[in-house]
mmCIF file of the N, C-alpha and C atoms, coordinates in Angstrom:
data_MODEL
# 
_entry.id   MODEL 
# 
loop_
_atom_site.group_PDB 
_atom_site.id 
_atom_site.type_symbol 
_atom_site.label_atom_id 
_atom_site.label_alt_id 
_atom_site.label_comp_id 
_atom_site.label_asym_id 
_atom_site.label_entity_id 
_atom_site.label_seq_id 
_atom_site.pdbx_PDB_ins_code 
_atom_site.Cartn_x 
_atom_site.Cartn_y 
_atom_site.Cartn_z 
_atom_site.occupancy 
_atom_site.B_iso_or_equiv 
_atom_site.pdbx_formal_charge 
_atom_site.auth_seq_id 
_atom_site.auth_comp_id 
_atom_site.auth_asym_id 
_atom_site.auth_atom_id 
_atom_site.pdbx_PDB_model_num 
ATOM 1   N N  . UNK A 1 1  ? -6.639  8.604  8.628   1.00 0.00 ? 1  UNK A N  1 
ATOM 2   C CA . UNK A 1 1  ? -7.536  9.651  8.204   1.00 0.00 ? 1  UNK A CA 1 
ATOM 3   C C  . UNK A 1 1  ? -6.967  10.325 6.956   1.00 0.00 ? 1  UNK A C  1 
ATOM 4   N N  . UNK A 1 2  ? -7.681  10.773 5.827   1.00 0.00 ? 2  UNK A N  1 
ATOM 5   C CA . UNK A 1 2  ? -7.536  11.382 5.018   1.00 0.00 ? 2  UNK A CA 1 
ATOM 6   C C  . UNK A 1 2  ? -8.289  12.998 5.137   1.00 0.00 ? 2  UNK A C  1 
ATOM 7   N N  . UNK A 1 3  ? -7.610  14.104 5.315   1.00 0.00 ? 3  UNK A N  1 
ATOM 8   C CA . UNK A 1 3  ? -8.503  15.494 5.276   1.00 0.00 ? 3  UNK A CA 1 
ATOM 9   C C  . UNK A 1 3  ? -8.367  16.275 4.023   1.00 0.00 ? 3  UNK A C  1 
ATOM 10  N N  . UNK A 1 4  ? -9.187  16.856 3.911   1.00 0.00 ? 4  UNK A N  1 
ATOM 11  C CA . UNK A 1 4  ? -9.221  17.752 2.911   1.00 0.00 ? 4  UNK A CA 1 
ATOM 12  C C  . UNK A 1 4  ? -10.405 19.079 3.311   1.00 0.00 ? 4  UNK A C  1 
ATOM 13  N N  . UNK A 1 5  ? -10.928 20.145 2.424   1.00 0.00 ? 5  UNK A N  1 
ATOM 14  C CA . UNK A 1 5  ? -11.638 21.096 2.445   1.00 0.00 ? 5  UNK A CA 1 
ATOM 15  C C  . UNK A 1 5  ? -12.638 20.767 2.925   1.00 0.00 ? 5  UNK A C  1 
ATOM 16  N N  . UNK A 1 6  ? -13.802 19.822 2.250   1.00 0.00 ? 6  UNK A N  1 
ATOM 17  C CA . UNK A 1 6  ? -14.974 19.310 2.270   1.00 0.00 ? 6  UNK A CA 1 
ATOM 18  C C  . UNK A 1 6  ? -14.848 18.044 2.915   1.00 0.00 ? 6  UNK A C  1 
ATOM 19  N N  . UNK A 1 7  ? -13.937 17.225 3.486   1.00 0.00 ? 7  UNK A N  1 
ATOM 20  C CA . UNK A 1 7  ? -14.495 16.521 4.645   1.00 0.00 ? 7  UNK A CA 1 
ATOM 21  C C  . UNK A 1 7  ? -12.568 15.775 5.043   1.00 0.00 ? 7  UNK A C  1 
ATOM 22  N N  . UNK A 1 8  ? -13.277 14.750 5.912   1.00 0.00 ? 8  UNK A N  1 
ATOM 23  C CA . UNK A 1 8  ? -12.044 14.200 6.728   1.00 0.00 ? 8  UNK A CA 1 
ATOM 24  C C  . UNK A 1 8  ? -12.660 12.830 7.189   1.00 0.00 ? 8  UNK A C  1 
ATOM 25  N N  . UNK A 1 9  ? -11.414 11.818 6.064   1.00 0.00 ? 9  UNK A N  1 
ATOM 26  C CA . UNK A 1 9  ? -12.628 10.532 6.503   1.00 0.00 ? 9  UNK A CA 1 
ATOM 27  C C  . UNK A 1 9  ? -11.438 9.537  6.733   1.00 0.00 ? 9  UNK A C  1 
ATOM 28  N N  . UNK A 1 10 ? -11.859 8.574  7.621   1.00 0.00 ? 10 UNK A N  1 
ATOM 29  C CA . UNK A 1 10 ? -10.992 7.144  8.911   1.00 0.00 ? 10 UNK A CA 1 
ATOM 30  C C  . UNK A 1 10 ? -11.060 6.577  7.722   1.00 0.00 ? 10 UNK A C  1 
ATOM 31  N N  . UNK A 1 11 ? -9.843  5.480  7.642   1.00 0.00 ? 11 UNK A N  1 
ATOM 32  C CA . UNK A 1 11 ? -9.609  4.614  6.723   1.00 0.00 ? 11 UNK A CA 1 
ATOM 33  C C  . UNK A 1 11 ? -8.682  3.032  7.796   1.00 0.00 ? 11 UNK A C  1 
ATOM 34  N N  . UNK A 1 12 ? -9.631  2.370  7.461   1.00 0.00 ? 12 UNK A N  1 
ATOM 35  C CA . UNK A 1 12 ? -9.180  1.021  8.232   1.00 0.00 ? 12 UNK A CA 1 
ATOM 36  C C  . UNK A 1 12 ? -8.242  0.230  7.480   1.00 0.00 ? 12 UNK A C  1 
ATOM 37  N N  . UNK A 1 13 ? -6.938  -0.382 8.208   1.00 0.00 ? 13 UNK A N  1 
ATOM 38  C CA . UNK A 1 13 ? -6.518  -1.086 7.809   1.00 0.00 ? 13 UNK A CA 1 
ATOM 39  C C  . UNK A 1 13 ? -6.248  -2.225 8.642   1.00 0.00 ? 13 UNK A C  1 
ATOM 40  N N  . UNK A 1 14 ? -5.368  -3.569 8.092   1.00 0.00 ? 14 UNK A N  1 
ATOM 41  C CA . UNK A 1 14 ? -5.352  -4.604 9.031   1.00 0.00 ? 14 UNK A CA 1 
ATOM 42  C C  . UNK A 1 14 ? -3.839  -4.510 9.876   1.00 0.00 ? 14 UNK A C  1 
ATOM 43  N N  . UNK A 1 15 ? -3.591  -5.223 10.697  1.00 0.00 ? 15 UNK A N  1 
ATOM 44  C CA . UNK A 1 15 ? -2.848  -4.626 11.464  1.00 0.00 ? 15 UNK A CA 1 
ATOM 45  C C  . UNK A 1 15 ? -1.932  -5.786 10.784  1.00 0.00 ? 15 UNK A C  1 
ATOM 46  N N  . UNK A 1 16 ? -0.198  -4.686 10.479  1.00 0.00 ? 16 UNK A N  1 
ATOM 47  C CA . UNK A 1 16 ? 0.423   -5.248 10.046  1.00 0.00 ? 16 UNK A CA 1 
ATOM 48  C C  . UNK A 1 16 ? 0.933   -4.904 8.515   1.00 0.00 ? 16 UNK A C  1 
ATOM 49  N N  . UNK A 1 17 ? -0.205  -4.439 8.235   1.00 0.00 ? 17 UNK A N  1 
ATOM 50  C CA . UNK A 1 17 ? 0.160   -3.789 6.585   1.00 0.00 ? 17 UNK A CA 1 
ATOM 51  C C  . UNK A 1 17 ? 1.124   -3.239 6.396   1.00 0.00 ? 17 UNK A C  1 
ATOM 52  N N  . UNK A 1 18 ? 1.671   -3.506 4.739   1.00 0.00 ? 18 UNK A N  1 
ATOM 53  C CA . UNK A 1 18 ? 3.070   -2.404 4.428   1.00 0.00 ? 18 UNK A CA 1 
ATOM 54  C C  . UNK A 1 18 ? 2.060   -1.681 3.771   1.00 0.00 ? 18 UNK A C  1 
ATOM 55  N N  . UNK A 1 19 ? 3.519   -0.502 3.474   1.00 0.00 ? 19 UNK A N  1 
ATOM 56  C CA . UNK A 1 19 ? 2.513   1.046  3.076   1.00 0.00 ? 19 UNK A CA 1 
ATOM 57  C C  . UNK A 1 19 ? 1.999   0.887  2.096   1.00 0.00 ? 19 UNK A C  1 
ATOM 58  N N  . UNK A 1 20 ? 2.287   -0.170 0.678   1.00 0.00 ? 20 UNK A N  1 
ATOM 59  C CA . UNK A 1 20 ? 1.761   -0.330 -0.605  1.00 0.00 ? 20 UNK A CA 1 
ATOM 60  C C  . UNK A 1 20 ? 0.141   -0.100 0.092   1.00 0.00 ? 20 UNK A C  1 
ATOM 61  N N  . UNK A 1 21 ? 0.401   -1.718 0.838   1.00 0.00 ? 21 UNK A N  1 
ATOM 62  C CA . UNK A 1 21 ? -1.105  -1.967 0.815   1.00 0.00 ? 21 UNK A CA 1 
ATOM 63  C C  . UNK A 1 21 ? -2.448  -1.394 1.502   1.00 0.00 ? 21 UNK A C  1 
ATOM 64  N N  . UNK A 1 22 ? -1.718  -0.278 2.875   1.00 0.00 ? 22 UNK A N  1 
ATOM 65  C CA . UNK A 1 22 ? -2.579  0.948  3.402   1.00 0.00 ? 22 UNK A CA 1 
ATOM 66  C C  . UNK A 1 22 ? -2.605  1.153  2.328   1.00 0.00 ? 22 UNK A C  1 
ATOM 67  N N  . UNK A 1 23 ? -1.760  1.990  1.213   1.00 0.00 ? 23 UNK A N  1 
ATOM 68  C CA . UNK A 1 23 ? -2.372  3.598  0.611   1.00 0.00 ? 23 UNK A CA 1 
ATOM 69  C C  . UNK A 1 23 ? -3.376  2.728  -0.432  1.00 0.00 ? 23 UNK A C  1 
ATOM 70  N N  . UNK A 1 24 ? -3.362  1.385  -0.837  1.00 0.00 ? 24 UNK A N  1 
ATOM 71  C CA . UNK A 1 24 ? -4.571  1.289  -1.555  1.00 0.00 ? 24 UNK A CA 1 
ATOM 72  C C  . UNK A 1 24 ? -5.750  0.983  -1.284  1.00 0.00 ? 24 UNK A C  1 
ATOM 73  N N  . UNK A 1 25 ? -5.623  1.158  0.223   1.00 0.00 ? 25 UNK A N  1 
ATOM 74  C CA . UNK A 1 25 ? -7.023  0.804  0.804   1.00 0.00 ? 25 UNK A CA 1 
ATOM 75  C C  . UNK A 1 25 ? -8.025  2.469  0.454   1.00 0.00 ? 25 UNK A C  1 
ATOM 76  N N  . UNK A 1 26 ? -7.301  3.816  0.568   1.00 0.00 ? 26 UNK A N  1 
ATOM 77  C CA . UNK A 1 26 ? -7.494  4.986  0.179   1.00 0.00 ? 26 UNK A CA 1 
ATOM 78  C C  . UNK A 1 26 ? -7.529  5.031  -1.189  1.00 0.00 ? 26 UNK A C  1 
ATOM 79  N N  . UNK A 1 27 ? -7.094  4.468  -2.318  1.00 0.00 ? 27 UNK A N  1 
ATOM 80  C CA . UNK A 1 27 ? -7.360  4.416  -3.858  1.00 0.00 ? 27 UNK A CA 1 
ATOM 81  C C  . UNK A 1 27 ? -6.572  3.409  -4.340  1.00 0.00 ? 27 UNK A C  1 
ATOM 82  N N  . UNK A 1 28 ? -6.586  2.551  -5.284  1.00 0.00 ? 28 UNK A N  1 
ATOM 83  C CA . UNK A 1 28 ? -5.780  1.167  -5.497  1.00 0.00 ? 28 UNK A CA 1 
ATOM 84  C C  . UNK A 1 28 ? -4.832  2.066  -6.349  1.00 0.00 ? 28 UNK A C  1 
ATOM 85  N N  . UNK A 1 29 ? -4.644  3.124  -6.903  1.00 0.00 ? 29 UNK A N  1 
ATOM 86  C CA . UNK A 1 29 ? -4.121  3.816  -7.781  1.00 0.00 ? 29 UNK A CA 1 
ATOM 87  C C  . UNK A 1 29 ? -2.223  4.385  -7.264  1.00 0.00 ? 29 UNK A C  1 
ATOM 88  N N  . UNK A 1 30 ? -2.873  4.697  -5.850  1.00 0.00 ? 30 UNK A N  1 
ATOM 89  C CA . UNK A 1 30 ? -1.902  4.665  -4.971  1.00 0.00 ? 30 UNK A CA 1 
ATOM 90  C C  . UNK A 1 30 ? -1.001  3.628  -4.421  1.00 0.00 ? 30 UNK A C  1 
ATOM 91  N N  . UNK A 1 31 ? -1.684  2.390  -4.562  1.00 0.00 ? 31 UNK A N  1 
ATOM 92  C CA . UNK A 1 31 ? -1.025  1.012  -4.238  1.00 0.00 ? 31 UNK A CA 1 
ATOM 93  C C  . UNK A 1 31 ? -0.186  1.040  -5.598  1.00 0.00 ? 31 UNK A C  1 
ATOM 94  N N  . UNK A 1 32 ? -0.718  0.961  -6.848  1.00 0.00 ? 32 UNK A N  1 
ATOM 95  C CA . UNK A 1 32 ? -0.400  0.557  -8.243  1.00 0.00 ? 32 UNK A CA 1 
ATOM 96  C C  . UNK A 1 32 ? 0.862   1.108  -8.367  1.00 0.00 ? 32 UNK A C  1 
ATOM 97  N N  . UNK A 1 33 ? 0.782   2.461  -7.842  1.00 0.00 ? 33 UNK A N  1 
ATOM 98  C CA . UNK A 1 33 ? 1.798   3.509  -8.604  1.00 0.00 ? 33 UNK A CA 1 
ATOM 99  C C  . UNK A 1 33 ? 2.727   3.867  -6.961  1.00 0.00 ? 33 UNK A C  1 
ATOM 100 N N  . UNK A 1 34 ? 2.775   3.096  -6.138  1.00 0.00 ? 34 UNK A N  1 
ATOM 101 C CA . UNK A 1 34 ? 3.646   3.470  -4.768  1.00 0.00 ? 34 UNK A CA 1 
ATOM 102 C C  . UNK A 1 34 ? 5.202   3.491  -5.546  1.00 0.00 ? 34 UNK A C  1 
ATOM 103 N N  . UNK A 1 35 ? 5.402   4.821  -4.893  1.00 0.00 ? 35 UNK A N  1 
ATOM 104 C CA . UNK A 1 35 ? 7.184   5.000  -4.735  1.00 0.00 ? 35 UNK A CA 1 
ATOM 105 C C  . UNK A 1 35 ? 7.053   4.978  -3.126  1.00 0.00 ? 35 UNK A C  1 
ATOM 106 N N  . UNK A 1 36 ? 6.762   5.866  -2.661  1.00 0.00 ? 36 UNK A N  1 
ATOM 107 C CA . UNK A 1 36 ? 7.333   6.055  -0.870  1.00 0.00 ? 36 UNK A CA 1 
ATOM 108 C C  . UNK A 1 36 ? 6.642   6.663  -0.290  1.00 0.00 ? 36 UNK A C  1 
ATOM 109 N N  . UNK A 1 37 ? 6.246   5.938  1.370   1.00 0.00 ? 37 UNK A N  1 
ATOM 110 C CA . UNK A 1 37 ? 5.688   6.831  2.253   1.00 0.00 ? 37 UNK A CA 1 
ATOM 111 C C  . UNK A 1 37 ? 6.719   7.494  2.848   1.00 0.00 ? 37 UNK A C  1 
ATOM 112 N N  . UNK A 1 38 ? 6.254   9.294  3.198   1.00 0.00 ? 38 UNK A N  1 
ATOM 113 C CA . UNK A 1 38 ? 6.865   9.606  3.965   1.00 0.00 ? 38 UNK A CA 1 
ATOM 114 C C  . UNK A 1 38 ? 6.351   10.212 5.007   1.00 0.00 ? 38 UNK A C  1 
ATOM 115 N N  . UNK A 1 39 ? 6.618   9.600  6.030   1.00 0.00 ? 39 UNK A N  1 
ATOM 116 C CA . UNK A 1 39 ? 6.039   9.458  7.518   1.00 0.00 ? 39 UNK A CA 1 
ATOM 117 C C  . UNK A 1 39 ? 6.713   9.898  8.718   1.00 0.00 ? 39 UNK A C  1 
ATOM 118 N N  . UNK A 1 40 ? 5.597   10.139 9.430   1.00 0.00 ? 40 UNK A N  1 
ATOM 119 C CA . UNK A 1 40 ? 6.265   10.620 10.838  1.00 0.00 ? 40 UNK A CA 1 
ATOM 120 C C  . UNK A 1 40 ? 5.677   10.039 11.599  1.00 0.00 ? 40 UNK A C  1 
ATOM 121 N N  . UNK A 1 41 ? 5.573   10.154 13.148  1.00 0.00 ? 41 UNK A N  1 
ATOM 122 C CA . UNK A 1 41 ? 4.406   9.463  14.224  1.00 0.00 ? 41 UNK A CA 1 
ATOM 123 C C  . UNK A 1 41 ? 3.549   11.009 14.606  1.00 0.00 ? 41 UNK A C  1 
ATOM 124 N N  . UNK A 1 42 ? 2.889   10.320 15.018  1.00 0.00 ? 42 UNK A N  1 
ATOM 125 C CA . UNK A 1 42 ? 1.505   11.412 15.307  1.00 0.00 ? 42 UNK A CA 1 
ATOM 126 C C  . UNK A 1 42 ? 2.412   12.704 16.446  1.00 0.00 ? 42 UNK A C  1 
ATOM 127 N N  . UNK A 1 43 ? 2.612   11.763 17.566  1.00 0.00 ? 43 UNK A N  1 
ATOM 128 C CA . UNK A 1 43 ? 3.517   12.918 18.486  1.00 0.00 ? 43 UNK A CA 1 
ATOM 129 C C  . UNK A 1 43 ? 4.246   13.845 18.184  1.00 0.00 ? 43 UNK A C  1 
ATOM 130 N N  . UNK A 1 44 ? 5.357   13.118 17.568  1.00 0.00 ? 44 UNK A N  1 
ATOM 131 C CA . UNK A 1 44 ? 6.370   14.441 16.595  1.00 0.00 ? 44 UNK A CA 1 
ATOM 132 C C  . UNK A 1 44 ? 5.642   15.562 15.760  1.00 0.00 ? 44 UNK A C  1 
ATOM 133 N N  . UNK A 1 45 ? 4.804   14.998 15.115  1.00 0.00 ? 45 UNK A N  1 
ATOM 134 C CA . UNK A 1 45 ? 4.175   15.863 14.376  1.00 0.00 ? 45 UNK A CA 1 
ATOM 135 C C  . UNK A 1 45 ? 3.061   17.001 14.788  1.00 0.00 ? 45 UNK A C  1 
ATOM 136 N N  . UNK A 1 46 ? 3.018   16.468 15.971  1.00 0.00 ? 46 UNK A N  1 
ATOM 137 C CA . UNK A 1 46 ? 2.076   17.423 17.206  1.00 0.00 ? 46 UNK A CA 1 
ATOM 138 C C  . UNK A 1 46 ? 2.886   18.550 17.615  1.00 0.00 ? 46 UNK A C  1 
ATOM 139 N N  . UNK A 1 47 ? 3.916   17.772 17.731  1.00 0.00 ? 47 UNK A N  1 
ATOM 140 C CA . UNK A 1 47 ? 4.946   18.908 18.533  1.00 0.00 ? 47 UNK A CA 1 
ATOM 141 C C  . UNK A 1 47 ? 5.512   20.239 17.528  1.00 0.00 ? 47 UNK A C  1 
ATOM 142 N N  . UNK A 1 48 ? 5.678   19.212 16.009  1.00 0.00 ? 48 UNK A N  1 
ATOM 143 C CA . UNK A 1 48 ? 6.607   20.197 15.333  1.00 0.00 ? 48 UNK A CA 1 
ATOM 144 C C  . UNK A 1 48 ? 5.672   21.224 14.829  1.00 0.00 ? 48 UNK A C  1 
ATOM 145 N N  . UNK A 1 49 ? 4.195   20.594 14.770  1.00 0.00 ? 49 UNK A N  1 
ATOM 146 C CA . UNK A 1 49 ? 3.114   21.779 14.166  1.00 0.00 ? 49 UNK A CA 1 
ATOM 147 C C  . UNK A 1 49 ? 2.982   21.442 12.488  1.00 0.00 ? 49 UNK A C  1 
ATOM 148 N N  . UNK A 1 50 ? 3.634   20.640 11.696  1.00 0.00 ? 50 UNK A N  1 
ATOM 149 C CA . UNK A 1 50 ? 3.780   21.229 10.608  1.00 0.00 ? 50 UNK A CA 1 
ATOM 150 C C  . UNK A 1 50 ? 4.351   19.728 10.126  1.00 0.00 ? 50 UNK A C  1 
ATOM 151 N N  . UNK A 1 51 ? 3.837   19.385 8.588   1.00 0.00 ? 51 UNK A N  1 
ATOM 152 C CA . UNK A 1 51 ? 4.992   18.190 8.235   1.00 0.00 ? 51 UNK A CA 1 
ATOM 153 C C  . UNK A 1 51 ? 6.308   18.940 7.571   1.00 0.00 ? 51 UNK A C  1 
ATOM 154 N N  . UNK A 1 52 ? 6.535   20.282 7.113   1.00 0.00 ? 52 UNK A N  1 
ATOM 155 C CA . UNK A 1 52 ? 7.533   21.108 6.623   1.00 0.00 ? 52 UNK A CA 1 
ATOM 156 C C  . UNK A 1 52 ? 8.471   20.803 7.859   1.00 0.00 ? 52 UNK A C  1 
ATOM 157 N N  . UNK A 1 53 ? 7.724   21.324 9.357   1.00 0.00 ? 53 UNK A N  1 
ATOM 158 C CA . UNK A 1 53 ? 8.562   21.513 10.215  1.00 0.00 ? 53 UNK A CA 1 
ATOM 159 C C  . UNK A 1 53 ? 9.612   20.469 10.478  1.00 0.00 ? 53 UNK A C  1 
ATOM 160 N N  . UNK A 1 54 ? 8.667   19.242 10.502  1.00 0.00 ? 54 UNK A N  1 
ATOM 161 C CA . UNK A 1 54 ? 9.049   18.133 10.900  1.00 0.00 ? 54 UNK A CA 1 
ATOM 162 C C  . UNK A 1 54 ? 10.341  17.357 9.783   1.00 0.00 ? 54 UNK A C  1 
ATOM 163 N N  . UNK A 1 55 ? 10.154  18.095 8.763   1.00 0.00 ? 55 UNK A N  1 
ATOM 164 C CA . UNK A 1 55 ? 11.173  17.681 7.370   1.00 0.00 ? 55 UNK A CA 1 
ATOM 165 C C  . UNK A 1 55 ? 12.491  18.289 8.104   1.00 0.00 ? 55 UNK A C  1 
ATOM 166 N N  . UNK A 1 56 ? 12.475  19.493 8.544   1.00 0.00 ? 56 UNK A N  1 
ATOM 167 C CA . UNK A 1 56 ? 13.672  20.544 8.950   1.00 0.00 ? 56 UNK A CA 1 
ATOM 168 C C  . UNK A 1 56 ? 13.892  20.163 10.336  1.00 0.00 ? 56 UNK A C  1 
ATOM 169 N N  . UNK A 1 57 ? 13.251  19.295 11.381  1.00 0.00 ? 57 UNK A N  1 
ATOM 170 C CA . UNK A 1 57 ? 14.006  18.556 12.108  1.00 0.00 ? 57 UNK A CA 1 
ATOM 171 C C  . UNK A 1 57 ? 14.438  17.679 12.009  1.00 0.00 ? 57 UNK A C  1 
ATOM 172 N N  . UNK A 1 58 ? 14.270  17.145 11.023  1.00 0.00 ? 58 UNK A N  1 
ATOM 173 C CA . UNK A 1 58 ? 14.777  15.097 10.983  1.00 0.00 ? 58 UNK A CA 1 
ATOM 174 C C  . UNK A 1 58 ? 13.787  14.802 10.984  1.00 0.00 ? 58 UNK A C  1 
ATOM 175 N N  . UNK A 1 59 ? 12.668  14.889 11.151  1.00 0.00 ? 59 UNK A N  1 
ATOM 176 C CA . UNK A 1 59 ? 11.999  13.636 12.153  1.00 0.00 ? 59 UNK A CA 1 
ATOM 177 C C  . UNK A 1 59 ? 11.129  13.139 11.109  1.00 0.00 ? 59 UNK A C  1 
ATOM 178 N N  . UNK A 1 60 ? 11.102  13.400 9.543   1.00 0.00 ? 60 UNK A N  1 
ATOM 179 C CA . UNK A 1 60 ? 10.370  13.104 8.801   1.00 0.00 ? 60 UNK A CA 1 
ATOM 180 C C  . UNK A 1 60 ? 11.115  11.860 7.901   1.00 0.00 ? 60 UNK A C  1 
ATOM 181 N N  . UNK A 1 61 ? 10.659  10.251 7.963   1.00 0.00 ? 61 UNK A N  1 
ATOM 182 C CA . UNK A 1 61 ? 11.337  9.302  7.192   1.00 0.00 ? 61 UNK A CA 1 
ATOM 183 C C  . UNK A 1 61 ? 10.168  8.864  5.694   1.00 0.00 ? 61 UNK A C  1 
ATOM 184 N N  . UNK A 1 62 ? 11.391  8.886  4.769   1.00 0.00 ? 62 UNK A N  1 
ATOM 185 C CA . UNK A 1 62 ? 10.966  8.368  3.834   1.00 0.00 ? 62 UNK A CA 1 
ATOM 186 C C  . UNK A 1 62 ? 10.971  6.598  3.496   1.00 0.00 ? 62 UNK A C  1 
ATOM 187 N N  . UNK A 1 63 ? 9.720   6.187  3.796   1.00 0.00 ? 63 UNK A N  1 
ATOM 188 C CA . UNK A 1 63 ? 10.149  4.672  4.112   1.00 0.00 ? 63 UNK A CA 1 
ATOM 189 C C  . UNK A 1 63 ? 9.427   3.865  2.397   1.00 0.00 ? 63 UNK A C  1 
ATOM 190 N N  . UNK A 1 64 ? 10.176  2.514  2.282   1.00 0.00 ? 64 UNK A N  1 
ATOM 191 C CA . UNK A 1 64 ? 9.544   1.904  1.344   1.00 0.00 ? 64 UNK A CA 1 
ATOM 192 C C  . UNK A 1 64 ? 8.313   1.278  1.309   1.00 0.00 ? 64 UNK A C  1 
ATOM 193 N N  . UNK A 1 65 ? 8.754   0.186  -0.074  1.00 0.00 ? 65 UNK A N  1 
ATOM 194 C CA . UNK A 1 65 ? 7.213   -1.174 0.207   1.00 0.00 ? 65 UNK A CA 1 
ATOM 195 C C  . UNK A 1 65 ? 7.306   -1.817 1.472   1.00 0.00 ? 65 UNK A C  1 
ATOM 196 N N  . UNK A 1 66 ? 8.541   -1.843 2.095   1.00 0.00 ? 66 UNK A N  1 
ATOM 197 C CA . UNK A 1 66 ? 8.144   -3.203 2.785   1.00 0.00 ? 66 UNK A CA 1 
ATOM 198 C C  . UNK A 1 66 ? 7.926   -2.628 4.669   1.00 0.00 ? 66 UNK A C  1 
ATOM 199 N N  . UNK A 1 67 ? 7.732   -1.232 4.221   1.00 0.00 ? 67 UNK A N  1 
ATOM 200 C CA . UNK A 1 67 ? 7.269   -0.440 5.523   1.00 0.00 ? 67 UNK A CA 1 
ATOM 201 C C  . UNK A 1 67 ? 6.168   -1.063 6.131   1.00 0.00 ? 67 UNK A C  1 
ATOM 202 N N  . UNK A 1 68 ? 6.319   -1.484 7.773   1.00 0.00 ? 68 UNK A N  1 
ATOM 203 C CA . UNK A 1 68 ? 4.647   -1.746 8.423   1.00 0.00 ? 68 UNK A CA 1 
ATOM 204 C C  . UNK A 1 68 ? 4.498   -0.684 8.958   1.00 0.00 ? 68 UNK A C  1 
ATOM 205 N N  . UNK A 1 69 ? 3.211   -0.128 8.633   1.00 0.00 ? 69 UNK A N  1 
ATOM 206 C CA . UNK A 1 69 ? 2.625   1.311  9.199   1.00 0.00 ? 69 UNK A CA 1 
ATOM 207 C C  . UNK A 1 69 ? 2.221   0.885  10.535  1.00 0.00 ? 69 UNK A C  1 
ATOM 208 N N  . UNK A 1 70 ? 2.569   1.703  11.315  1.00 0.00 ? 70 UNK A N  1 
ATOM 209 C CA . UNK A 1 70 ? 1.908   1.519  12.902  1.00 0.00 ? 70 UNK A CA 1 
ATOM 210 C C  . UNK A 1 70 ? 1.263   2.551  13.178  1.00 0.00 ? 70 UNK A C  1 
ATOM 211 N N  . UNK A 1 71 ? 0.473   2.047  14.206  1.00 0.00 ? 71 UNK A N  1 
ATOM 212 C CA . UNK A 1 71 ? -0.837  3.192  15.144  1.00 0.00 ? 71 UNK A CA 1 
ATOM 213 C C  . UNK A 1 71 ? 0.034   4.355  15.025  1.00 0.00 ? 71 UNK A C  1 
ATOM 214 N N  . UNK A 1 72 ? -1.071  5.471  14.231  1.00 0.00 ? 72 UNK A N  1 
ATOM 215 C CA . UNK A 1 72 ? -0.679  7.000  15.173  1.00 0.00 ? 72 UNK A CA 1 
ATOM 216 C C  . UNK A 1 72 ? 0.460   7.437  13.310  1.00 0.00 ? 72 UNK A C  1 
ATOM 217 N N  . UNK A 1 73 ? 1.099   6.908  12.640  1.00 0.00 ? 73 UNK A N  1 
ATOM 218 C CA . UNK A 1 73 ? 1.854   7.050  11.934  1.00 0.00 ? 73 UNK A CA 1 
ATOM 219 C C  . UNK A 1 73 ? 1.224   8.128  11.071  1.00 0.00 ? 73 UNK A C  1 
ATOM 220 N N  . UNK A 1 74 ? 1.321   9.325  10.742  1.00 0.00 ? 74 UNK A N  1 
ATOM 221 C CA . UNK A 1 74 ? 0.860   10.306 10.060  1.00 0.00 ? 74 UNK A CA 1 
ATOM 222 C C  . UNK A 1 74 ? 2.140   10.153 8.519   1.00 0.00 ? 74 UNK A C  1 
ATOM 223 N N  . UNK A 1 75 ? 1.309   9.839  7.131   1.00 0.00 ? 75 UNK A N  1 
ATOM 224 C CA . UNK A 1 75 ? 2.099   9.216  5.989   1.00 0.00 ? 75 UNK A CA 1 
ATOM 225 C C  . UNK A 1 75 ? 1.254   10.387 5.402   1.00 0.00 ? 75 UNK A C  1 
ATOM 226 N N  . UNK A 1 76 ? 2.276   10.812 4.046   1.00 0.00 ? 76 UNK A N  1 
ATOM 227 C CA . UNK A 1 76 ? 1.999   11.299 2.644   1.00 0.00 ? 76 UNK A CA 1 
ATOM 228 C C  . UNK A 1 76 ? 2.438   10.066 1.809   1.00 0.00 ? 76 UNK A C  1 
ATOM 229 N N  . UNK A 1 77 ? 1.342   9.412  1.133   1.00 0.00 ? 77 UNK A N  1 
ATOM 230 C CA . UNK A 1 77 ? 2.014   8.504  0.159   1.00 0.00 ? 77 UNK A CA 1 
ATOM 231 C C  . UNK A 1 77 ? 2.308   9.591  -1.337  1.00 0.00 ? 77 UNK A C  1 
ATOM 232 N N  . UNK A 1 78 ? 3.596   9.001  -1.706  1.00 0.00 ? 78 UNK A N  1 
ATOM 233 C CA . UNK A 1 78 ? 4.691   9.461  -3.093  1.00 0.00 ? 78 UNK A CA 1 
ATOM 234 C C  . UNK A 1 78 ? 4.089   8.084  -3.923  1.00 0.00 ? 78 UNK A C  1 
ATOM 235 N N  . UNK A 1 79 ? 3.083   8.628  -5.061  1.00 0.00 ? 79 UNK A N  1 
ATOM 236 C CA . UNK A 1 79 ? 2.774   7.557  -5.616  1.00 0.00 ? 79 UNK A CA 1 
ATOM 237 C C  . UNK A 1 79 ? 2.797   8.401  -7.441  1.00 0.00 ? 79 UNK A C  1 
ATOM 238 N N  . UNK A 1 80 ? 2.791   7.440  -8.435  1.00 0.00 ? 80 UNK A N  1 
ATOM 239 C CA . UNK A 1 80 ? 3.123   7.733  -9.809  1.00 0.00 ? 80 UNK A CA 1 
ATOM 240 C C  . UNK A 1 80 ? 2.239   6.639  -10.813 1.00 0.00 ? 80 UNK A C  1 
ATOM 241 N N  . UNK A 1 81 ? 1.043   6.841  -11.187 1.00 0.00 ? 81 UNK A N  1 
ATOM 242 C CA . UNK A 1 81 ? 0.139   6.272  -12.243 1.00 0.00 ? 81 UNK A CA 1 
ATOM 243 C C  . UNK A 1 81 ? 0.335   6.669  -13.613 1.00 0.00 ? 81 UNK A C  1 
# 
């Protein structure tokens, strides 16, 4: 899912993808220009309330290209066009 102000929209990917190739399913711009996802799992991030929070426990990894995103993985892609 991607959210913002004015809406919040599901984004499919195939199972198995590295993060390049999720974040360009959301804009190829993001694939083009990937430095790093940085990710947590959905749970942790339930718990900590916050991706700040989750930075100031650990529980937030900065992973590369050759990351496979799994179910539930809540990512900020770090991308540069």
């Amino acid at each position: 899912f991607t959210t913002g102000e004015k809406e919040t929209r599901a984004w499919t990917i195939r199972e198995g993808a590295k993060a390049p190739e999720a974040a360009g399913v959301i804009h190829t711009d993001f694939a083009k220009g990937f430095i790093r996802a940085e990710t947590i799992g959905y749970e942790d991030f339930v718990k900590t309330g916050s991706q700040s929070a989750a930075r100031e426990k650990g529980l937030l990894r900065s992973e590369g290209k050759e990351y496979i995103v799994k179910e539930g993985d809540v990512i900020e892609f770090r991308f540069n066009v």
